[in-house]
C-alpha positions in Angstrom: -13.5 -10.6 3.0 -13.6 -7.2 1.7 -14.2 -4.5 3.7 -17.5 -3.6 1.6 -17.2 0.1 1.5 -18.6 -0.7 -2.4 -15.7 -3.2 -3.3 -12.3 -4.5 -3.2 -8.8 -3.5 -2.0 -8.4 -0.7 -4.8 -5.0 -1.1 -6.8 -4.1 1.2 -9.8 -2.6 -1.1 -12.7 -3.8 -4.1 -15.1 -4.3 -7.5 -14.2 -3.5 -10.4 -16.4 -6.1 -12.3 -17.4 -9.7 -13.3 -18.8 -12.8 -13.5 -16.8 -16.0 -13.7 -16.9 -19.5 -15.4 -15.5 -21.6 -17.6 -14.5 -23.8 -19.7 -12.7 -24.3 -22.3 -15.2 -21.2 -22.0 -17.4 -19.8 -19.0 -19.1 -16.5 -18.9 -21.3 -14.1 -16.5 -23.0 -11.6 -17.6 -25.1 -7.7 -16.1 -24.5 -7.4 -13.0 -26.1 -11.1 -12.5 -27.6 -14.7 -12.0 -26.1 -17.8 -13.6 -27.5 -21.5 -12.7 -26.5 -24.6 -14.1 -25.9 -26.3 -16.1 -23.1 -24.7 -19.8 -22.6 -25.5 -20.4 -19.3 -28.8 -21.8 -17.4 -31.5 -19.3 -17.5 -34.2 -19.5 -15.3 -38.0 -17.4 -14.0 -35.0 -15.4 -11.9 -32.9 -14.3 -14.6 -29.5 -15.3 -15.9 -26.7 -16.9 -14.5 -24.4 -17.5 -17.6 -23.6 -15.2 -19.6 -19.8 -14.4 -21.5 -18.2 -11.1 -20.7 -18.8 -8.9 -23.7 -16.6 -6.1 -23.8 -12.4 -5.1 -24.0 -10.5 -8.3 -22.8 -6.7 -7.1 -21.9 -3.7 -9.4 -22.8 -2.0 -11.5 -20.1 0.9 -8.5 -20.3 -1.0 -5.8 -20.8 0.9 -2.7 -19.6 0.4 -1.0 -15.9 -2.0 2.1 -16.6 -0.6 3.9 -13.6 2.4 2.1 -12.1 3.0 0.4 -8.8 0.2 1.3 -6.6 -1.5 -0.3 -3.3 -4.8 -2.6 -4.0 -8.4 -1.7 -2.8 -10.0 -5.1 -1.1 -13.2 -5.6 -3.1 -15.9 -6.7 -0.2 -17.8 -7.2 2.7 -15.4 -7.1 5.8 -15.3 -3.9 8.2 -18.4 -2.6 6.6 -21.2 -0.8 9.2 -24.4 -2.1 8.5 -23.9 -6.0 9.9 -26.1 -8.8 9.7 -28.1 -9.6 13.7 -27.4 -13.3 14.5 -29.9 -14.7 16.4 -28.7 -12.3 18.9 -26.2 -14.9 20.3 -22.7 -13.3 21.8 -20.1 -12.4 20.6 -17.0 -15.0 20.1 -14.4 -14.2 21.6 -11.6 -12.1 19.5 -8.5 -14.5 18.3 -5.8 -12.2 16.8 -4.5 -13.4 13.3 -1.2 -14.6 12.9 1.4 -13.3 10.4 2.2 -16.2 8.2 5.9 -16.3 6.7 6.4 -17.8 3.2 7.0 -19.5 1.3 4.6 -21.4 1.8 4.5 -25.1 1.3 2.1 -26.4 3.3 -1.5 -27.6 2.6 -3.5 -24.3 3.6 -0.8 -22.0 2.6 -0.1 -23.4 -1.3 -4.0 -23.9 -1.6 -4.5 -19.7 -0.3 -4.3 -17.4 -3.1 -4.8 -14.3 -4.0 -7.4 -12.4 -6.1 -6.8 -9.2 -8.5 -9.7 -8.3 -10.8 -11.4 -5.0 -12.2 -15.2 -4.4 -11.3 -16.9 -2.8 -14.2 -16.4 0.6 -14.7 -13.3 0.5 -13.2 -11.7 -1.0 -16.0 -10.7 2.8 -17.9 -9.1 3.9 -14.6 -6.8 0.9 -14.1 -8.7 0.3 -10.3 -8.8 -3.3 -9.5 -9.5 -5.1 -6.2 -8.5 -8.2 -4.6 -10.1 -10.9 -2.7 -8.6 -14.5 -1.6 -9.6 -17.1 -2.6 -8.5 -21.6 -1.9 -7.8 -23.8 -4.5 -10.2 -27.3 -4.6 -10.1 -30.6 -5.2 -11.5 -30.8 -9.0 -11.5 -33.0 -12.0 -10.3 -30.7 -14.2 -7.4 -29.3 -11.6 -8.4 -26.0 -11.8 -10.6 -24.7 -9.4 -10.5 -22.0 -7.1 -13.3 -21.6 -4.0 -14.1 -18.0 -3.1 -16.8 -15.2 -1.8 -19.9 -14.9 -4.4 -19.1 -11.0 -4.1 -15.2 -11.6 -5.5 -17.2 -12.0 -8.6 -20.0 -10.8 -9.0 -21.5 -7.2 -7.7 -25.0 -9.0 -6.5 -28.3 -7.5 -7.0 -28.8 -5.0 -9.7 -24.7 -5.8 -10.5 -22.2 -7.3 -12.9 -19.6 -10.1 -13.3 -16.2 -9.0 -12.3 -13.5 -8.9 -15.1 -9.5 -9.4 -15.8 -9.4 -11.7 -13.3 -6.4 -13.3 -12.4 -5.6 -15.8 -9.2 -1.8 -16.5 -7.5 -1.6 -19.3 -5.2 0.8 -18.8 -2.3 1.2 -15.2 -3.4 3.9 -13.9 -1.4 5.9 -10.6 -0.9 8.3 -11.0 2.3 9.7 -7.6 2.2 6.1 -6.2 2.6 6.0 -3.4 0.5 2.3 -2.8 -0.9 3.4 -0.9 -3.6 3.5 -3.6 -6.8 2.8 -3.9 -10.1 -0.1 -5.4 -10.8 1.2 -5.8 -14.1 4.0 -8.2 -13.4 3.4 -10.6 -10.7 6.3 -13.2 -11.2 8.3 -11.7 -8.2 5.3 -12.7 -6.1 3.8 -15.6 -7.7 6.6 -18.6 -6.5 3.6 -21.1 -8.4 2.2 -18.7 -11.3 -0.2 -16.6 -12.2 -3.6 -18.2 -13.3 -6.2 -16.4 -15.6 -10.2 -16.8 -14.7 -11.7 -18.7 -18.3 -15.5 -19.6 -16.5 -16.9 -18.4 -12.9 -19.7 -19.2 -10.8 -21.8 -18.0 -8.3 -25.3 -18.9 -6.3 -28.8 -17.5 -8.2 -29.8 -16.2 -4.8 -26.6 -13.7 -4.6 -26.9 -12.5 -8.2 -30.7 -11.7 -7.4 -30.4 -10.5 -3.9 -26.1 -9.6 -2.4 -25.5 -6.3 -2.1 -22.9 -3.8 -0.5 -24.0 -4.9 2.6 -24.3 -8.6 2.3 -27.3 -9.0 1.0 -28.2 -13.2 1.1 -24.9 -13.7 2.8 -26.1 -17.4 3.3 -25.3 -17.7 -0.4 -22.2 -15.6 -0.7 -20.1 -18.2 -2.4 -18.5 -18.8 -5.9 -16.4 -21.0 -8.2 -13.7 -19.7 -10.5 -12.3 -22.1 -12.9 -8.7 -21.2 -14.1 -6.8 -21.8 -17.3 -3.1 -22.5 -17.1 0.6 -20.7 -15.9 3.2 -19.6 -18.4 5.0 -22.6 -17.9 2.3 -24.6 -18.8 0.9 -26.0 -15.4 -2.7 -26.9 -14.6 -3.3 -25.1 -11.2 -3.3 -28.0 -9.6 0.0 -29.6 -10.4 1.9 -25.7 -9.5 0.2 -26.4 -6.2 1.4 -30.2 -6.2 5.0 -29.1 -6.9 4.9 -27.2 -3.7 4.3 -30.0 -1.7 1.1 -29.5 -1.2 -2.6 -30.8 -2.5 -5.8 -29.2 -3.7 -8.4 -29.3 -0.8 -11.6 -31.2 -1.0 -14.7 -29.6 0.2 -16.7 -30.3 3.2 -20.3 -29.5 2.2 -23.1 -30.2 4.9 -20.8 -30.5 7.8 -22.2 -30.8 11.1 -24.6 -28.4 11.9 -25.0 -29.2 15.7 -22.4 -26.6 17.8 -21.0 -29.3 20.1 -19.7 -31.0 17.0 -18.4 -28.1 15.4 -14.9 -28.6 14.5 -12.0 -26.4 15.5 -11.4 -24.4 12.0 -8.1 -22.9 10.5 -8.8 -19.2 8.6 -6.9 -18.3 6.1 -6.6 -15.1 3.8 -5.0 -11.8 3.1 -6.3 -9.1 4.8 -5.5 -5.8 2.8 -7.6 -3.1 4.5 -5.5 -1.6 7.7 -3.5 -2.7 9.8 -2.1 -5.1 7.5 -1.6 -4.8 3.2 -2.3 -7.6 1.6 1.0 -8.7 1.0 1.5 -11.9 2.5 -1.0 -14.6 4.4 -2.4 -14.0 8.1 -4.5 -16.5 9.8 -6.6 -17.2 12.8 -7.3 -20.2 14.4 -10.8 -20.6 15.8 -11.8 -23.4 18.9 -15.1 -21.8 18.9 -17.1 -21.7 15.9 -20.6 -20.6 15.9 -23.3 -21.9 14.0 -26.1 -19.3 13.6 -28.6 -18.2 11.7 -29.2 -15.2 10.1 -32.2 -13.0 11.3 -32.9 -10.7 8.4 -32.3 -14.0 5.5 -34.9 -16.5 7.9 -34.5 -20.0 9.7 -32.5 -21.8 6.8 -30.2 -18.8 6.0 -26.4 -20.2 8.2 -23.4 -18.7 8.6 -20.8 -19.9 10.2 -18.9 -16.7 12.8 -15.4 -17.0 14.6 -13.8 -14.3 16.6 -10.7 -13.3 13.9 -9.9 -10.3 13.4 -8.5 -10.3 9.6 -10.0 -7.3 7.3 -10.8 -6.7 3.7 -9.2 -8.7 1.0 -9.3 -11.4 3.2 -13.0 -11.8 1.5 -13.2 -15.7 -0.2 -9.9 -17.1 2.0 -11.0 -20.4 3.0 -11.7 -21.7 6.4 -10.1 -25.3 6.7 -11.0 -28.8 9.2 -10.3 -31.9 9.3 -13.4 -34.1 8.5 -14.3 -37.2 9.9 -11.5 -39.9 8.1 -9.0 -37.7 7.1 -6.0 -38.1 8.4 -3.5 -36.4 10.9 -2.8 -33.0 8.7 -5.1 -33.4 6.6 -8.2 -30.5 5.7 -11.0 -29.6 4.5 -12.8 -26.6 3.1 -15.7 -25.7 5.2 -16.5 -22.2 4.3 -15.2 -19.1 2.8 -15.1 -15.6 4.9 -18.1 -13.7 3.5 -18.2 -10.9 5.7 -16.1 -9.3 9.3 -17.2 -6.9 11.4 -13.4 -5.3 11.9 -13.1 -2.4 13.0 -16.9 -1.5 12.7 -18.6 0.3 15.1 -20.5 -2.3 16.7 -16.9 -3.8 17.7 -16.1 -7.5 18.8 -13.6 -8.7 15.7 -15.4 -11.8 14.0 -16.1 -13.1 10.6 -18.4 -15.0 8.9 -19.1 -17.3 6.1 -22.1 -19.1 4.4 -23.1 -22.8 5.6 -22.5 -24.4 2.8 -25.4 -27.2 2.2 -26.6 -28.8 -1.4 -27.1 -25.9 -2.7 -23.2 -24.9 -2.6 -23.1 -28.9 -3.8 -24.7 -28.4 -6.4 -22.6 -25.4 -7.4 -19.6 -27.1 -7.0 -20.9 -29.9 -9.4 -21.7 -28.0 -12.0 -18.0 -26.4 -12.5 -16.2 -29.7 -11.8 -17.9 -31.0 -14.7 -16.9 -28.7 -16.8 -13.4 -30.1 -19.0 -9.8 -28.9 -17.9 -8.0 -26.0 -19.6 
């Protein structure tokens, strides 16, 4: 989530990596950028399109030093969507959750660091979270449509770089963005295509926007040592996630749901993984978007840069320990004025399908 006072957890340093954007598909080579529309185009506009501008090295130098991270969303953020008026859930308090971590949820849950545009000549960069999927090509990482891309009017993010399991125990915010090995126990992984829904490019904004669509796709190329992102999570122990699109929509069979990210805005700093876990999950829709716009809402009271972290069940023949992605957290109302600590995220229905489908088809790093 990100606590959308315009953007992400704001960090002063370079991020390793190579983004850029699209719906459709968009690529960038290592080390050079290309221009010019690849993606789907459609009466709305574009969706895939390559990053055309300065593309920094995977070591490219701090610009300012060690310095704490901005999150780069929705969460905390005044102006919140009405849901069907329904009450407030109940507030569960997130858990501090000790690396390393080894388990399903917490090797899948990563961390985000990119630059938004204009940001780049500062050194500012944000973070989100973000869960890494089952995929064919083993590199896939689910997240908030805002984590990459500004919405309306906006841009793709850039330099974006992902760490699974990110973890720093002794807690102090200030790192350097520029060298993540102390904190990256599976690697760092550099953005090469990213996706997101039509409907958030043409309508998010800094205050949601068509939260019902706040969702994207980030396809990543490989670690130093050579690993798909998939096998770095495997040699934890652990297994990508499959995704759980169209789960039930009726609330009696909504399933108790696991939330996982890295909350960055205050009280906490980003620097390890907090969690709630929700026996009440609502189902509602969202009054300003109209009757087919769903987002899931859970009492938790993470904050921004937990934006994108994935919220986990077990679907019907899984078995015992065994999860799901459901959603991602979109947007929180923490520490807002309205009060009540909850989050949401976007029902995700064949629209998100068809989303997903379009970046598992594309071929592995």
């Amino acid at each position: 989530m990100l606590t959308r006072a315009r953007g992400g957890r704001k960090i002063k340093g370079r991020v390793v990596a190579t983004l850029v954007a699209a719906l459709a598909v968009a690529s960038l080579a290592a080390g050079c950028a290309s221009s010019g529309v690849i993606g789907q185009q459609s009466s709305g506009g574009e969706f895939g399109k390559d990053f055309v501008g300065a593309v920094l090295s995977p070591n490219a130098p701090s610009a300012g030093g060690a310095h704490q991270g901005k999150d780069g969303g929705l969460t905390g953020q005044q102006s919140l969507p009405s849901f069907d008026n329904a009450p407030l859930p109940q507030t569960v308090a997130a858990r501090k959750l000790p690396g390393p971590y080894t388990t399903t949820t917490g090797a899948v849950t990563g961390k985000l660091f990119f630059y938004r545009q204009g940001d780049a000549d500062s050194g500012n960069y944000y973070v989100c979270s973000g869960t890494v999927i089952k995929s064919q090509n083993a590199s896939l990482v689910w997240t908030a449509g805002h984590c990459v891309h500004d919405g309306k009017g906006g841009t793709w993010h850039m330099n974006m770089v992902f760490v699974p399991a990110f973890d720093n125990p002794d807690g102090d915010p200030n790192v350097d963005p520029s060298d993540l090995s102390a904190y990256a126990p599976l690697g760092s992984f550099p953005a090469v295509h990213v996706w997101t829904s039509p409907e958030w490019v043409k309508s998010g904004d800094e205050h949601g926007g068509d939260l019902a669509h706040d969702y994207g796709v980030i396809e990543v190329g490989r670690n130093s040592q050579g690993q798909t992102l998939d096998a770095a999570v495997e040699s934890a122990g652990a297994k990508p996630v499959p995704m759980w699109f169209n789960a039930p929509t009726e609330q009696s069979k909504t399933p108790q749901m696991s939330i996982r990210g890295y909350p960055a805005a205050q009280p906490y700093n980003g620097m390890t993984q907090y969690g709630c876990t929700a026996d009440t999950v609502q189902l509602l829709n969202v009054t300003e978007l109209g009757p087919e716009a769903k987002e899931y809402r859970a009492g938790c009271d993470l904050t921004g840069g937990a934006s994108g972290g994935g919220w986990f069940a077990r679907a019907p023949g899984q078995a015992a320990g065994d999860v799901s992605l459901v959603t991602n957290t979109s947007v929180g109302s923490a520490h807002s004025a309205r009060g009540g600590n909850w989050l949401a995220g976007p029902y995700l229905d064949d629209s998100a399908k068809q989303l997903y489908g379009i970046a598992n088809g594309s071929p592995a790093p």
